[in-house]
Every structure is written in C-alpha cells, then in structure tokens.
N, C-alpha and C positions, 0 to 999 in steps of 0.2 A: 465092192462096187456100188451096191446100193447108199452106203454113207458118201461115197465120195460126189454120188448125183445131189445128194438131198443138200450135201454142203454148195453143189454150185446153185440148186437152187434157192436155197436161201440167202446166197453169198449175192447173187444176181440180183434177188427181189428188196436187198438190203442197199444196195450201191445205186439202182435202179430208185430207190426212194429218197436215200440220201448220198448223191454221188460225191464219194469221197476216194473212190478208187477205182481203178479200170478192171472193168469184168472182162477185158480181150486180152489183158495180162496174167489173169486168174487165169483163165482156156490153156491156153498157151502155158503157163508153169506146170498146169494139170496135167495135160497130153503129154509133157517130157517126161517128168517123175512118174505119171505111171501109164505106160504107152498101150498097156494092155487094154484102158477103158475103152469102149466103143465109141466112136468119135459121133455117131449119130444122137448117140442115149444122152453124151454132154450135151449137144447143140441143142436136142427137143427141152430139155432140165434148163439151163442158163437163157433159152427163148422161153418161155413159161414164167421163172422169175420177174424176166424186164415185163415180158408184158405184165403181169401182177401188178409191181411194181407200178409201171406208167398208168397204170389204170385209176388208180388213186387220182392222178393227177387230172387225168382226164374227165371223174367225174366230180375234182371239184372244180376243174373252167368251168365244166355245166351244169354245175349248181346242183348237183343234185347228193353231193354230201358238203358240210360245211367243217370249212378250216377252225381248228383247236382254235381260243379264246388267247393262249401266246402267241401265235403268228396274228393277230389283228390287235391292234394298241387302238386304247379308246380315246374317241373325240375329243376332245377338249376346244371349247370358240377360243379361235385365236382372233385377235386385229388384223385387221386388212396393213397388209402393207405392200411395196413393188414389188420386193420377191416372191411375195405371195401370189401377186396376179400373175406374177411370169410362170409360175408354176402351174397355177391355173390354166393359163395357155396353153402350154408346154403338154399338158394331159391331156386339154382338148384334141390338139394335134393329132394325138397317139388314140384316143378316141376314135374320130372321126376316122383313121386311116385303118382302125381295126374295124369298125361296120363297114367300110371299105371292102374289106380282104371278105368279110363276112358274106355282107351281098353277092361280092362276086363268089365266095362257094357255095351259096343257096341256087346261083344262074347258072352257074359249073360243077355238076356234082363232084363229078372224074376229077377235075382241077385237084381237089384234096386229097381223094382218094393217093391221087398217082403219086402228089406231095409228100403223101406220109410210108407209102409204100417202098420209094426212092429212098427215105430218108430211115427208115428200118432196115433198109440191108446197108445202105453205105455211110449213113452218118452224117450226112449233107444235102438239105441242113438240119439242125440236132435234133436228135430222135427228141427230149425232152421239149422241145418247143413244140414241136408238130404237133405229140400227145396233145397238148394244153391247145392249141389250137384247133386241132381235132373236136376236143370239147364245145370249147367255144362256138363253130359253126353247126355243132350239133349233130355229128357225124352219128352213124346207127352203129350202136353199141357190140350190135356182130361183126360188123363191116369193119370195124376198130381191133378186136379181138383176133380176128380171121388175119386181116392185113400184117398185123401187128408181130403175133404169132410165125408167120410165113417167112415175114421177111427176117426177123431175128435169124430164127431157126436158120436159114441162109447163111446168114455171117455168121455165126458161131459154131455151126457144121463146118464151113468153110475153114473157119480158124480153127478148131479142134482136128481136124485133116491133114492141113499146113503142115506139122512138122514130119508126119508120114510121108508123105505125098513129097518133101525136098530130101528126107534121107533116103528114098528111092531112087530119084531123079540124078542126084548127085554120088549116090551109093557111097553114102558119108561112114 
C-alpha cells in the first residue's frame, strides 16, 4: 500500500511539473486494479504531489526562485524591424492587461483566493495558470498551500471514490 501512495505521489508531483499525462487517469487505473487502497490515502498522496509540484511554479511567477539558464535564451540586439514593433505591442498589451488583473487582486483579495480555489477542485480555469498567477499577484504562500491542498484533495478523493461509489450504485 505504501509503494503504491509514494508512486502516485510522485507520479502527481512529476505530471504536475511536466504535464505530459493526466494524473485523474492514473486515480482511476489505481482504484480499479487495486480497490483495496483507501481512496482517502490516494487523494491526500496525488493532492500533496500537485500541490508540490505547482508550487515551483508559483514561486517562480514570484521571483523568488529563478528559471534554469535553458528555459531563458540570451539576448542577442537584434534591428528594429515592423514585426518587431508588432511584437512589441503585442507584449505591451498583455502587460498592461496583467498589472490589470494584478491591481485588481491587490483591491480584491478573495477575487484570487476563490479563483484558484474553484480552479483546484474543478479545473476551470487550469489549475496551472492560476498557480502562476497566484504568484504573480503575490498570494501568501500559506493561503496558496492550504487552498491548493484542500481543494485537490477534493477532486482526487472524489475520483479515487468514483469507481466504488458506481459499482455500488449500480451493483455492477
């Protein structure tokens, strides 16, 4: 039992950092093959991961650890050209519209809070954006943790349950 928690959470905190596969597929192949696990021990295990996982992400929107020397390619002065200044634009826009969102969740705490909380149990909209968001307006690193935790824990309790819960229902 305990190898089978440590593989989802590492399986979580690995998809979770480089999403390359759905950890609500992993839950669910889990709980059928072997129904015996406690569905509670998967969902606290596989919530624990993501949050691990997002938290990276979290604090590199807030600067407070910095992204590896591969994911940032060096400057090189390039010539002014039009596609350049549309470019330029273009970031401006997305800019501006982010100190946008930003102000408004420094005026609105709850605004983000409830944001990212919605978006940890149902997905909508992606748990990975809000994380990086989260950062960015500088959300309290407990408040992040707590939320984050809770509401996973939610969905993958829920889904580690699921197939219990219909072969009952249905007395498959």
């Amino acid at each position: 039992m305990l190898a089978w928690l440590c593989v989802s959470l590492g399986l979580a905190f690995g998809a979770s950092v480089l999403p390359v596969m759905s950890v609500e597929l992993f839950v669910l192949g889990l709980v059928s093959a072997e129904p015996t696990l406690p569905w509670i021990a998967i969902g606290a295990a596989t919530a624990l991961g993501q949050v691990a996982g997002k938290l990276l992400y979290y604090l590199a929107a807030r600067g407070t650890i910095e992204l590896p020397s591969i994911l940032s390619r060096p400057r090189r002065p390039t010539p002014p050209s039009a596609a350049r200044d549309r470019v330029r634009r273009h970031t401006k826009r997305l800019r501006m519209l982010l100190e946008a969102i930003r102000e408004r969740c420094h005026r609105h705490p709850h605004w983000m809070t409830v944001t990212y909380g919605v978006s940890s149990v149902v997905g909508i909209p992606p748990y990975m954006a809000t994380a990086v968001l989260a950062g960015i307006v500088r959300m309290r690193l407990t408040l992040f943790v707590v939320i984050g935790f809770l509401g996973r824990f939610v969905r993958f309790s829920t889904l580690a349950a699921a197939p219990a819960v219909f072969t009952n229902v249905f007395r498959i």
